[in-house]
N, C-alpha and C positions, 0 to 999 in steps of 0.2 A: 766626568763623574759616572756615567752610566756605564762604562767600560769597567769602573772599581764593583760599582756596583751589582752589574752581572757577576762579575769574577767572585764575590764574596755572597751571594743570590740572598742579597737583600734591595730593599727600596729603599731608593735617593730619598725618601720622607726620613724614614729611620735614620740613614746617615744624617739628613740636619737637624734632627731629633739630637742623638746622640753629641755633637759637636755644640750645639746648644747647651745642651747638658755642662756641658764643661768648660765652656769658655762664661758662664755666667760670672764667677766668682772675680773676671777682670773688671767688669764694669765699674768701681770706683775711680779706678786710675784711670783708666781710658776715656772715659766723655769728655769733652775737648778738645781732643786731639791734635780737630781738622779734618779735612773735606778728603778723602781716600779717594780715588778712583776706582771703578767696579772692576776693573784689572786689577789689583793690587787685593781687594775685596775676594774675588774670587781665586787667588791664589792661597787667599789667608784658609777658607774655607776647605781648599782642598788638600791644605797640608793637614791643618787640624783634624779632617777625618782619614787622611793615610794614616797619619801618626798614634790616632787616638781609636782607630777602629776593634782591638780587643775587648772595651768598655761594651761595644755592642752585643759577644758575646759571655757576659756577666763580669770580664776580668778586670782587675782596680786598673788606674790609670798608668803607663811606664813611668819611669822619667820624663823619657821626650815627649810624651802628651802630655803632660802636668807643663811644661817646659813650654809649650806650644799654647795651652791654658793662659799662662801668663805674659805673652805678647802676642795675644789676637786682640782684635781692635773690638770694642763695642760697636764702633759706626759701620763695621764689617755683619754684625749677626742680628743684631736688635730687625736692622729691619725688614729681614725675610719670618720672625715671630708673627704670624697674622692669629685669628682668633686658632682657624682649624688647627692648626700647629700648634699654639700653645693648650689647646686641651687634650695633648698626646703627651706632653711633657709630665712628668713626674719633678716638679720642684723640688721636693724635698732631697728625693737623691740625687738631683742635682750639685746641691747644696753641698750634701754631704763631700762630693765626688771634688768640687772644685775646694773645697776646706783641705780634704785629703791630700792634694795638691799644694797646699801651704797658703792658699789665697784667703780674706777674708771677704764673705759678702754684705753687703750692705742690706740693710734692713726695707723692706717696702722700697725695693727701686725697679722703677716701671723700664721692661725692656721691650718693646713690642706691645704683645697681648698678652705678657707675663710679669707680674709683681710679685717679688719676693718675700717670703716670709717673714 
């Protein structure tokens, strides 16, 4: 990740900012899942910010990160959200961002240190 993230001369906070942002609107269908591995976890997280890193410069989601949105795992993001991170988050556009995406979010659903509107 720090190799993306030089190259794009932002901070690894922003990218999990950013990928937060957008994988929120899965969490209905994903809690249950099952136990991931943080191999499988960290794969999921760095496709999500390949795929999804124009979002960081203001641009709506492609395809393939709305596409990417909708099979990341909740048990993969919720729990890197700690308080400092989620008071960098913008939920609402969030929201907006993962809707845009065709996903529905759930109302007051606790991910980390972030509850939904």
């Amino acid at each position: 990740m720090s190799v993306l993230c030089s190259a794009l001369k932002v901070s690894p906070l922003r990218l999990i900012l950013m990928v937060v942002a957008l994988v929120i609107g899965g969490w209905e269908v994903r809690v249950g899942v099952g136990e991931l591995s943080a191999r499988v976890c960290k794969e999921e997280r760095r496709l999500a910010i390949n795929e999804c890193k124009p979002v960081l410069y203001g641009k709506l989601p492609t395809p393939q990160c709305c596409q990417r949105v909708r099979v990341s795992h909740v048990d993969c993001i919720c729990p890197v959200i700690t308080p400092k991170l989620a008071a960098l988050i913008d939920v609402g556009r969030a929201v907006r961002l993962v809707e845009g995406c065709g996903r529905r979010v759930p109302h007051h659903f606790k991910c980390g240190s972030i509850t939904t509107p």
